[in-house]
C-alpha positions in Angstrom: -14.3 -4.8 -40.7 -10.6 -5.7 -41.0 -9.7 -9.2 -44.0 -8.6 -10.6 -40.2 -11.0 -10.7 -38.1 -13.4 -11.7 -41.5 -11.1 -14.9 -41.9 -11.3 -15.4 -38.3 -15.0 -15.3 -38.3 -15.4 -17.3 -41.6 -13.2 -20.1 -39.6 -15.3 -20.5 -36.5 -18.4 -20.7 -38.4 -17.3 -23.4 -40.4 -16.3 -25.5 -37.6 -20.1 -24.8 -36.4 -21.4 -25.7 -39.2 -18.9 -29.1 -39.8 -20.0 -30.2 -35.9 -24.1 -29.6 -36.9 -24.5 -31.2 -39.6 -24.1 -35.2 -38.5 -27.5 -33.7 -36.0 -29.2 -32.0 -38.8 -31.6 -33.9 -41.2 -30.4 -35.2 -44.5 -32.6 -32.6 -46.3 -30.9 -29.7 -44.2 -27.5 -31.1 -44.1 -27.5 -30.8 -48.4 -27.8 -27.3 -47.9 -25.2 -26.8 -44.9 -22.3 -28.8 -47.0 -23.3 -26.5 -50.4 -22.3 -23.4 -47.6 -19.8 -24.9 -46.0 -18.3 -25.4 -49.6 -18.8 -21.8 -50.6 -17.8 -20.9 -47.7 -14.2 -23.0 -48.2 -14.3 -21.7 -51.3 -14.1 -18.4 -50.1 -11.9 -19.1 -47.9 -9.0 -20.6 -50.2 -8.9 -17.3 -52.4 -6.1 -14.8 -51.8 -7.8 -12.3 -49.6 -5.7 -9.3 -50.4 -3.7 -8.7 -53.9 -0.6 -8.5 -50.9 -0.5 -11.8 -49.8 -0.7 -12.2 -53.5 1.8 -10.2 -55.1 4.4 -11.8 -52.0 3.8 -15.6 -52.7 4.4 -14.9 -56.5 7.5 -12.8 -55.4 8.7 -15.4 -53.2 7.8 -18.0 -56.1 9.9 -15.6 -58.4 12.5 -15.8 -56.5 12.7 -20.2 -55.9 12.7 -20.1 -60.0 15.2 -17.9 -60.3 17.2 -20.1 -57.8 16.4 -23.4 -59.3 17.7 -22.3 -62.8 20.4 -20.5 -61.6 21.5 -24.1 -60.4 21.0 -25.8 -63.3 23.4 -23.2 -65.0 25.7 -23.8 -62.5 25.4 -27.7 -62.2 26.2 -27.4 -66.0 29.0 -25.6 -65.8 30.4 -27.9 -63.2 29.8 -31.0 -65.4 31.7 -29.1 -68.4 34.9 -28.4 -66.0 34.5 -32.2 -64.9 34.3 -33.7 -68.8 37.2 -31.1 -70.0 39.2 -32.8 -67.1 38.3 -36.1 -67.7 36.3 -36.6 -64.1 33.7 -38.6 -63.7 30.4 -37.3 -64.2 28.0 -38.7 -60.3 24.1 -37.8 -59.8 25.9 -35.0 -57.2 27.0 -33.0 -61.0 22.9 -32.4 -61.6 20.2 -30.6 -60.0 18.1 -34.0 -59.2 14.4 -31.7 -58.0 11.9 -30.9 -60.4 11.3 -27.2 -61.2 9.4 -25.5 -58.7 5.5 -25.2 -59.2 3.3 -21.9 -58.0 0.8 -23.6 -55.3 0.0 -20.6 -53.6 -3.3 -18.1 -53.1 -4.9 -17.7 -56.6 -4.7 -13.8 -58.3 -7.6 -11.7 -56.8 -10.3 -10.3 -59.3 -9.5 -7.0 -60.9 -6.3 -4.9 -62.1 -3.3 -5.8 -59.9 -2.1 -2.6 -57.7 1.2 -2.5 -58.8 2.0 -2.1 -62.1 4.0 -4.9 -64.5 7.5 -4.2 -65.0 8.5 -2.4 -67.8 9.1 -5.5 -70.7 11.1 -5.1 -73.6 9.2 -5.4 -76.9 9.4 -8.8 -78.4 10.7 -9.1 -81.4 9.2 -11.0 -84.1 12.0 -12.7 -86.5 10.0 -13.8 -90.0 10.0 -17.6 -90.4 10.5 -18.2 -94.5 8.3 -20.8 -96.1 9.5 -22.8 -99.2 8.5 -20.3 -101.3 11.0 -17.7 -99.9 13.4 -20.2 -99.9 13.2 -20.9 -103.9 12.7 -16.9 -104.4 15.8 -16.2 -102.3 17.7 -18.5 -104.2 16.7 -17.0 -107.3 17.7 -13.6 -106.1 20.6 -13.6 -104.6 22.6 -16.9 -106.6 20.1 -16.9 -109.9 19.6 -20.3 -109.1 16.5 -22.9 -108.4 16.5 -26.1 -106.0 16.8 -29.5 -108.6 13.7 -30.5 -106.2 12.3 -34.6 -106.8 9.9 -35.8 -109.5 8.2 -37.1 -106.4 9.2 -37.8 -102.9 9.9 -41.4 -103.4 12.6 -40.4 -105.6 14.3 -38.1 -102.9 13.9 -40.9 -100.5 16.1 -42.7 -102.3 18.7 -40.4 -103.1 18.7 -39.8 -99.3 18.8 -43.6 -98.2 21.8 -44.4 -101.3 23.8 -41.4 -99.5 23.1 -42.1 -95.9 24.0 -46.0 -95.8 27.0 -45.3 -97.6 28.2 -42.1 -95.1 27.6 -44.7 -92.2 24.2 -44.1 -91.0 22.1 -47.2 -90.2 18.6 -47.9 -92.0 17.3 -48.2 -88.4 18.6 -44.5 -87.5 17.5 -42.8 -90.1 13.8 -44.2 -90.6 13.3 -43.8 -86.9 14.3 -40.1 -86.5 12.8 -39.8 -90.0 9.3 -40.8 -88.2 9.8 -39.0 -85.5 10.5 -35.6 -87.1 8.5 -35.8 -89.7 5.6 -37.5 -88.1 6.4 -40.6 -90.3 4.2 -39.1 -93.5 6.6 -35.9 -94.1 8.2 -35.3 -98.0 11.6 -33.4 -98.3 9.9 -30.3 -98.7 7.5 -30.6 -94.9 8.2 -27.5 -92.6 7.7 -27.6 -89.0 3.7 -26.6 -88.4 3.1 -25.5 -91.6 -0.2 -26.4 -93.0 -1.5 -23.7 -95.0 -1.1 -20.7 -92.7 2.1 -19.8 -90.7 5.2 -22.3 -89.8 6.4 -22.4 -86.7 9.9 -22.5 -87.8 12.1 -22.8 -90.8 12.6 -26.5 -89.9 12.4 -28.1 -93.2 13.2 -32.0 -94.5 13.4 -35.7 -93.2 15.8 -34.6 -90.4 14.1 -30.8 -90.1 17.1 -28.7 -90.7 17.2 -24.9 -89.0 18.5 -22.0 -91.6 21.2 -22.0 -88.8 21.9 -25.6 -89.4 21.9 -25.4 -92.9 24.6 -22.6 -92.9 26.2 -24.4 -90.1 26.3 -27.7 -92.2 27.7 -25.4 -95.2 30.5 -24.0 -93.5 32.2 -27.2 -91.6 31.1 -29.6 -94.7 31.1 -27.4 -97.6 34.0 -28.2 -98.9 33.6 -32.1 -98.9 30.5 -31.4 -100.4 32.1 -29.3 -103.8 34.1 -32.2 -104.1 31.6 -35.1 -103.8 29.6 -33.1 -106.5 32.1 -32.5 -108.7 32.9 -36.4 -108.6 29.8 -36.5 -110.0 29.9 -34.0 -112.6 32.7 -35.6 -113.8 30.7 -38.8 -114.9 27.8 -36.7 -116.7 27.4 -35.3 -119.9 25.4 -32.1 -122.1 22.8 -31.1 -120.1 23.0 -32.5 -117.0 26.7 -31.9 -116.1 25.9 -28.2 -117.5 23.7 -27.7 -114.8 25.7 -30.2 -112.3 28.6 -27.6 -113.0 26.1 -24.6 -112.5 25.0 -25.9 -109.0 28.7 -26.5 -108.3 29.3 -22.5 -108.5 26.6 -21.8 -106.7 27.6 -24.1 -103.7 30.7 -22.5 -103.5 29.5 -19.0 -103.2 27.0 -20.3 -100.4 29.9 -21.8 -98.8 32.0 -18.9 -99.2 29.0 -16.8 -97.3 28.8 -19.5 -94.5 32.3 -19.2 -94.0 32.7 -15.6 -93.8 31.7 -15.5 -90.3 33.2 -17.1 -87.2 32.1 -20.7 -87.0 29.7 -19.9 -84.2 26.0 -20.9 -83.4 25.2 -17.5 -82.8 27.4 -16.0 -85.9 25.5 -19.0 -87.9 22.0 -17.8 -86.5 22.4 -14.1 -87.8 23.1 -15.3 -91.3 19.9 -17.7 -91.4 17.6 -14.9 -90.3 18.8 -12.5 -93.3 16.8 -13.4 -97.1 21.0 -14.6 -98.4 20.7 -17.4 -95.1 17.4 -18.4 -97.0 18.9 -18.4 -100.1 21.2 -21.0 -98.4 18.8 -23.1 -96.8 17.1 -23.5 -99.9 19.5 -26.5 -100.4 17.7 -28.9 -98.5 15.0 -29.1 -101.2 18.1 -30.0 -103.8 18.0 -33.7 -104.9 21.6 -33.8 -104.9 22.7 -31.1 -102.3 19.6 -32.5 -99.5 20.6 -35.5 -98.9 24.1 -34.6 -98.1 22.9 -31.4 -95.4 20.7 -34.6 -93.9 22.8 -37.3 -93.5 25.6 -34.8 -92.6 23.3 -33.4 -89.9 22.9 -37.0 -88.0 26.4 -37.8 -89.2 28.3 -35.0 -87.1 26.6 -36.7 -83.9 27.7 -40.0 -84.5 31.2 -39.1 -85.1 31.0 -36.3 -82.4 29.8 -39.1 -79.9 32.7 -41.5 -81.5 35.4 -38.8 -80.8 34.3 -38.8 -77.1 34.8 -42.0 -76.4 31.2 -43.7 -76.4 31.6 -46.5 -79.0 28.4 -48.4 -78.8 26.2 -47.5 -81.8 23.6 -45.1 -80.9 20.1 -45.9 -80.8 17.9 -43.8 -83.2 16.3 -42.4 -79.6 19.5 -41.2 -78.7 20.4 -39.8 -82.0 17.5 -37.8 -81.7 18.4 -36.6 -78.5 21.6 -35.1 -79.9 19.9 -33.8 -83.0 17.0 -32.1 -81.1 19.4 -30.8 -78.2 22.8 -30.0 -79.7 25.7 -32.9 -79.7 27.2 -31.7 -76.0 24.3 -31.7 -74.4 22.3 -35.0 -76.2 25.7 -36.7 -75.1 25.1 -35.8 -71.5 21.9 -37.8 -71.8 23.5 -40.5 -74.2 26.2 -41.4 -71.8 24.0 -41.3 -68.4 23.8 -45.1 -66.9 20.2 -46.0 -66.7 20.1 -46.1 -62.8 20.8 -42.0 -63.4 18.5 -42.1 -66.0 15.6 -42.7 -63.9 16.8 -39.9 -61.4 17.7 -36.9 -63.8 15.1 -34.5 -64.1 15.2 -33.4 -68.1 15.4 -29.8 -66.6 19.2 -30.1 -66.8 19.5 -29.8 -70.4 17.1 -27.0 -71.1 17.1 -23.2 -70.4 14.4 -22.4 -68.7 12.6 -20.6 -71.5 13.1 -23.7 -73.7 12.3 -25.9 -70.8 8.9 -23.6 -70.1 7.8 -24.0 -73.8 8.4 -27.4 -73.9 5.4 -29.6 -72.9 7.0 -33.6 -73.9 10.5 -32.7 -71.7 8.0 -31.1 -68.6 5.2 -34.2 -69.2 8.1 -37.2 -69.6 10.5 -34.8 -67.1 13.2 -37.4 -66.7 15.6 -38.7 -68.9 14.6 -41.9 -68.8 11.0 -40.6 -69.4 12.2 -38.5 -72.2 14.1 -41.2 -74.3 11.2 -44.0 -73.7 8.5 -41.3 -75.2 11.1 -41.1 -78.1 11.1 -44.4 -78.6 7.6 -44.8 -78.4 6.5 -42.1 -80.8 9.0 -43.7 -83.3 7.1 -46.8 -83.1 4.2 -45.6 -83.8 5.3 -43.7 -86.9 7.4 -46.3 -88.7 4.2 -48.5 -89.7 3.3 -44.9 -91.2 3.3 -45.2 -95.4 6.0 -42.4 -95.5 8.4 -44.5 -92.9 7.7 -47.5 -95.2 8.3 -46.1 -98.0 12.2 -44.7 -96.8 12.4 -48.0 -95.0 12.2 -49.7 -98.6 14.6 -47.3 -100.6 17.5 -48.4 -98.3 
């Protein structure tokens, strides 16, 4: 018998059924709804892997053409800032990504075979013992790590207020990244087994960032350290003085390359890029890469034109997002904010693997979760504690 004429047959019986049963006794009419519920089970699966395969084609194909517009919105908004026009709610794609609703996949191996897929490759994520190996290896040189993390808090906070960050910005986006309990040394979802990146410190600095931070701020950083060698004496200027060469050969690797994201990215995914990120965990060198990260998006923000001090919830959204696209966000009226799905500032794989932007999916959404989370975590002992040291 043809899947049609079954459908068909499935379809008149249930309207049978749904006309009986007000007639039927109460006993009786238990059993009819558990059938006619089977049956409208039944009914509601995909009855052929066709029909399947075609809605998921057709699905395929309204994702493709969603985030195809998102690129293009983007690129539009780009043209508009680099010709100082006003950004409207027509410059972003204002419809949530599309979600699959239709027939569920039939039981067994699908006819058609998967496309061919590249193999993934699997990048290793260093923990801080590579880090402090690498270091060793490549410059013959250890991180001056803290006595205990109070101590680094307060090198951090004494560097931070006095480069122009607020208390308020960095204990806030200290919470939030860290969870409000993180040391200098916490790496993003390590706890005991594998990481689930290289993220590392109070601001949970990238290798990329790290060699990014090393080869725009490198220099100002040899100088600020040698200021401070200059004011030391025996031991401690020896190995000021020894930290000082090494800085400048990490710089000197950073800046080898175009200063490029991509360029930046190679080098932090080579043992040498390691080597270079091990500077986070430095008493001295750490706070600098930290405050310098936040740092570069207030003054990025500053150079654009937006003047009003940035909240730590919009710091974050710079830091976690890149400066040009957290400043799309920063700079959005709240009337927009509402509208804006957070789809505009993702690529769809980042979008896809990111549960908070697709959960809280507008801006407004997105900054208010911020803000919440950093609440929560400032009355947090580690929060407390950087609070203090400022």
């Amino acid at each position: 018998m043809h899947t049609q004429t079954i459908r068909q047959i499935l379809k008149a019986l249930l309207k049978i059924l749904a006309l009986a049963l007000p007639l039927l006794a109460p006993r009786a009419g238990d059993v009819l709804t558990s059938v006619v519920t089977e049956a409208r089970a039944e009914a509601s699966h995909p009855a052929t892997w066709k029909e399947y395969l075609a809605a998921r084609a057709a699905f395929d194909a309204e994702v493709g053409a969603y985030w195809t517009s998102i690129a293009e919105k983007r690129r539009g908004r780009n043209a508009k800032r680099r010709q100082h026009q006003p950004i409207t709610l027509d410059d972003y794609v204002l419809t949530q990504p599309p979600v699959y609703t239709g027939p569920k996949r039939p039981p067994g191996p699908s006819p058609e075979p998967p496309p061919q897929a590249k193999p993934r490759q699997y990048k290793a994520i260093p923990v801080v013992a590579d880090l402090v190996q690498a270091a060793s290896q490549y410059f013959q040189w250890t991180p001056q790590q803290p006595a205990n993390d109070i101590e680094f808090k307060r090198a951090y906070a004494r560097y931070a207020l006095n480069a122009g960050l607020t208390r308020e910005q960095a204990v806030r986006v200290y919470a939030f990244e860290t969870g409000g309990n993180g040391t200098h040394a916490s790496q993003s979802g390590f706890h005991g087994s594998h990481p689930i990146s290289s993220a590392i410190g109070y601001n949970q600095l990238l290798t990329t960032n790290t060699v990014e931070l090393l080869a725009e701020q490198g220099e100002e950083l040899v100088k600020e350290l040698k200021e401070r060698a200059a004011s030391l004496t025996g031991a401690a200027r020896q190995a000021m003085e020894h930290k000082i060469v090494v800085l400048k050969k990490m710089v000197a690797l950073a800046t080898s390359v175009p200063d490029e994201w991509s360029q930046h990215e190679k080098i932090g995914d080579t043992p040498q890029g390691w080597a270079l990120h091990a500077m986070v965990l430095d008493i001295d060198v750490g706070p600098m890469l930290q405050t310098h990260k936040l740092l570069t998006s207030v003054i990025f923000a500053r150079e654009k034109g937006y003047t009003r001090p940035l909240t730590a919830a919009e710091l974050e959204m710079m830091n976690l997002t890149g400066d040009g696209t957290g400043l799309d966000m920063v700079t959005m009226p709240q009337a927009m904010r509402e509208q804006v799905p957070t789809s505009n500032f993702f690529q769809r794989g980042g979008y896809e693997r990111n549960p908070v932007a697709i959960r809280h999916n507008t801006v407004a959404k997105l900054l208010a979760v911020t803000d919440q989370r950093m609440n929560s975590n400032s009355s947090l002992l580690g929060a407390k504690e950087l609070a203090a040291a400022f």
